[in-house]
C-alpha angles and dihedrals in degrees: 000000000000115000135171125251097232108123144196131203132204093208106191143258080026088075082066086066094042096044081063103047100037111024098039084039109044118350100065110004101119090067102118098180104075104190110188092213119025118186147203133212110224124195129199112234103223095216111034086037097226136122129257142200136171136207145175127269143159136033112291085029120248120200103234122180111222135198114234108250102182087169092040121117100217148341111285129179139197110254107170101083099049135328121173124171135146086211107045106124119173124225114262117228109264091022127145085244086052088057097045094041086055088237112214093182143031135173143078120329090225103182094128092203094063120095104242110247149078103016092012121070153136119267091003135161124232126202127192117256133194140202109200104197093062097025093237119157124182142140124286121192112247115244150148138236147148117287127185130182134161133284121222111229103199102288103358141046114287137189121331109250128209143192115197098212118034114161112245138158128248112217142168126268101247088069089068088072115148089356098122144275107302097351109133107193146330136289112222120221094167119143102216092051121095093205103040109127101254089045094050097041091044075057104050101041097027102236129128124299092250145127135178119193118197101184112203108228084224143084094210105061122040121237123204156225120220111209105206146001119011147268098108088190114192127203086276093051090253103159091217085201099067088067093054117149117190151221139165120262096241109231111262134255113242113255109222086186084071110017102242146064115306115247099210114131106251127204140182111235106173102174155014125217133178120209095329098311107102110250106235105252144183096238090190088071094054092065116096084198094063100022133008104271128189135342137160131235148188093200098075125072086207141028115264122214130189116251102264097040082051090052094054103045096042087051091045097040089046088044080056113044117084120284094228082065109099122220116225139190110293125258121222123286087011130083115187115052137174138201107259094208086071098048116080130199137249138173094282090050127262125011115263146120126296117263105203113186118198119214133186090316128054088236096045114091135141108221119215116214130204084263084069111026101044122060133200106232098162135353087267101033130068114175134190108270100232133088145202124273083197089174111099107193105055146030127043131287109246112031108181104218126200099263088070095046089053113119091008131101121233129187129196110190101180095180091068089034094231128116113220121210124200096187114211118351083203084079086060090045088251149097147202094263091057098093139107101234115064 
C-alpha cells in the first residue's frame, strides 16, 4: 500500500470546535430520533476473558461483535472478509472526517491485486488502529456508515436509534487477532478521540459526553454501558449513579507511537491500604509526571501492577488474612493463592481483607471488596486477583483490569474530565447483570 506522508491532527480540545461545525453539520444530521441514554449489552467471553458487545452497521444492517476498547480511538471493523454496504463512503483526503479521524496518512491504496472497495480506496485517509490484546498497530482506511444501537426508555429498552454516517476504519483481518471467536473489531471509548463512540453519539443525539460501563463478573448474563445522560436504573429500580465518588481524569502523556495525546483513562491513586493499615509504596512511581502511574483497561482481565508495588499488596494482603487460611502453591498468573476450603463467603463475595484505594483526596477512596480481589481458580484454590508488570521499562505502573471493575459501576464523563466509582453493588444487594435491558 503506498500512501502519502501528508498528515492531519485532531489537537484537543480543538476537535471540540470541529465536532460542532462538521459532525452536527454535516456527518449525522440527518438523525431525527434524539435518546437521551443508549446502551450496550457486554458479555463476558469465557475463554479470552474479555468483554464483548455487538451493534448494528451497514445498509442493509449487518449484526458485528465487537471487542471493548476504552482506550480505543475509534470503531474499526474488519473489512477484508466481506463488507457490503449501499452506504459505505470513504473519507476523502483533506476532509472534515480526515481531520477528526487524526489522520496519519492520506493517498492511493495502490496494491493492484486488491478489489477496490471498502478498506481500499483513491484519495483515501488512513488512521492508525490498535488491538490491544496482541499490541498490533497498523493503518485503517477512514470511512462512514450507518450505525444503529438501542435507546434506553426509562426502565426498558426503547427505540433503536441511528446515525447514517458515523466515522469508522476499515482494516485487515489479521488485526482481529485474540480477540475472540467471531468478533470482528473493536469499539473505541477513548476521551482524546473525536470519533470515539461516546464523542460521536453525545453529538448526534446531543446529550453529554459520558459513558458508564457495569461489567457483569459472569459469562451467563450480560452486564451493560449506558452511553449519555443517568439514571443508570438497576432490576430493583437503584439509580448506580446517586453513590458516585469522584476523581479527575489526569491529562494525558503524549503518545509519540501515535503522534498525539493517549487516550487512556488516568487516574491519581495516591495510596493502598489493607484493611486499614497503609501499604508501603514507591510513591515515585505513583506520579504520572516521573513514571507512568495508573490507568485503567479494559484490556486486561487484572489489574497489573509493577514489581515493587506487587510485592507490597500480595505481603500485606497475606499478613491480613486469617491464620487458619493455607496457603497453597501458586496458579498461573497468579502468585498468591489460598486454599478455598478455608475461605468462607458473605454478601460482597468471598471473605478477605478490604482493599481501600486512595485517590486525589485523602477521603476519596474506592474499596475493594473479596468479590474483586480473590479469584476462584479451582474448587479447592482461590488466588489474589493481581498480577505482575514484570517489565521494567514500560507501562504504568498500575494498570485496573476488568475483574476489579466487575459488579461495579464506572463512569467516565469526559466533558467534566472526572471518572465516578460506585464500588460493589453487592453493598446495595445488586449487580451488573440485574437490568432490564440486556
Amino acid at each position: 500500500m503506498a500512501l502519502s506522508s501528508t498528515s492531519y491532527y485532531c489537537v484537543f480540545p480543538f476537535y471540540c470546535f470541529l465536532l460542532l461545525t462538521i459532525l452536527s453539520n454535516n456527518c449525522l444530521a440527518e438523525t431525527t430520533f434524539h435518546p437521551k441514554t443508549l446502551f450496550l449489552a457486554v458479555k463476558k467471553d469465557p475463554i479470552s476473558l474479555q468483554h464483548i458487545t455487538e451493534i448494528q452497521q451497514r445498509t442493509p444492517l449487518v449484526p458485528l461483535k465487537l471487542s471493548i476498547h476504552l482506550a480505543g480511538d475509534s470503531l474499526w471493523v474488519d473489512c477484508e472478509k466481506g463488507y457490503n454496504s449501499s452506504t459505505y463512503k470513504p473519507a476523502r483526503c483533506k476532509s472534515g472526517q480526515c481531520k477528526l479521524g487524526s489522520t496519519t496518512q492520506c493517498g492511493d491504496c495502490l496494491l493492484g491485486f486488491v478489489e477496490r472497495g471498502p478498506g481500499c480506496n483513491r484519495d483515501a485517509c488512513y488512521n492508525h488502529v490498535e488491538n490491544p490484546l496482541v499490541q498490533i498497530l497498523t493503518s485503517g482506511e477512514i470511512a462512514q456508515d450507518v450505525l444503529s444501537i438501542q435507546s434506553i426508555n426509562g426502565s426498558f429498552p426503547g427505540p433503536v436509534a441511528t446515525t447514517p454516517k458515523y466515522i469508522f476504519s476499515c482494516a485487515g483481518s489479521y488485526v482481529t487477532q485474540d480477540l475472540g471467536k467471531d468478533v470482528k473489531g473493536t469499539i473505541g471509548f477513548g476521551h482524546q478521540s473525536a470519533v470515539s463512540l461516546p464523542v460521536q453519539l453525545a453529538s448526534a443525539f446531543k446529550f453529554s459526553r459520558k459513558f458508564a460501563i457495569c461489567l457483569s463478573s459472569s459469562t451467563e448474563r450480560n452486564g451493560i454501558i449506558y452511553i449519555g445522560n443517568s439514571p443508570y436504573l438497576l432490576n430493583n429500580g437503584f439509580d448506580a449513579s446517586r453513590d458516585l465518588i469522584y476523581t479527575p481524569i489526569l491529562d494525558s502523556p503524549y503518545d509519540v507511537v501515535v503522534d498525539k495525546k493517549s487516550s487512556e483513562y488516568y487516574i491519581q491513586v495516591s495510596s493502598i491500604s489493607i484493611n486499614g493499615k497503609n501499604v508501603p509504596l514507591n510513591k515515585t512511581l505513583l506520579s504520572l509526571e516521573k513514571q507512568a502511574g495508573t490507568s485503567i483497561s479494559t484490556g486486561l482481565p487484572y489489574t497489573m501492577l509493577a514489581t515493587s508495588i506487587y510485592n507490597a499488596i500480595t505481603k500485606a494482603f497475606v499478613n491480613a488474612m486469617p491464620k487458619e487460611v493455607r496457603s497453597v502453591p501458586p496458579v498461573e498468573p497468579f502468585t498468591t493463592c489460598f486454599n478455598s476450603r478455608d475461605i468462607g463467603m458473605s454478601r460482597l463475595g468471598l471473605n478477605a481483607p478490604e482493599i481501600n484505594i486512595g485517590l486525589h483526596k485523602k477521603k476519596v477512596r474506592w474499596t475493594i471488596t473479596g468479590a474483586n480481589s480473590l479469584v476462584k481458580v479451582n474448587e479447592d484454590v482461590v488466588c489474589l486477583a493481581f498480577v505482575e508488570r514484570r517489565t521494567r521499562d514500560w507501562g504504568q505502573a498500575i494498570i485496573i483490569g476488568t475483574y476489579q471493575m466487575q459488579d461495579n459501576l464506572v463512569e467516565f464523563d469526559i466533558s467534566r474530565k472526572r471518572i465516578g466509582f460506585s464500588n460493589s453493588l453487592f453493598f446495595r444487594q445488586t449487580m451488573c447483570s440485574n437490568q432490564n435491558y440486556t
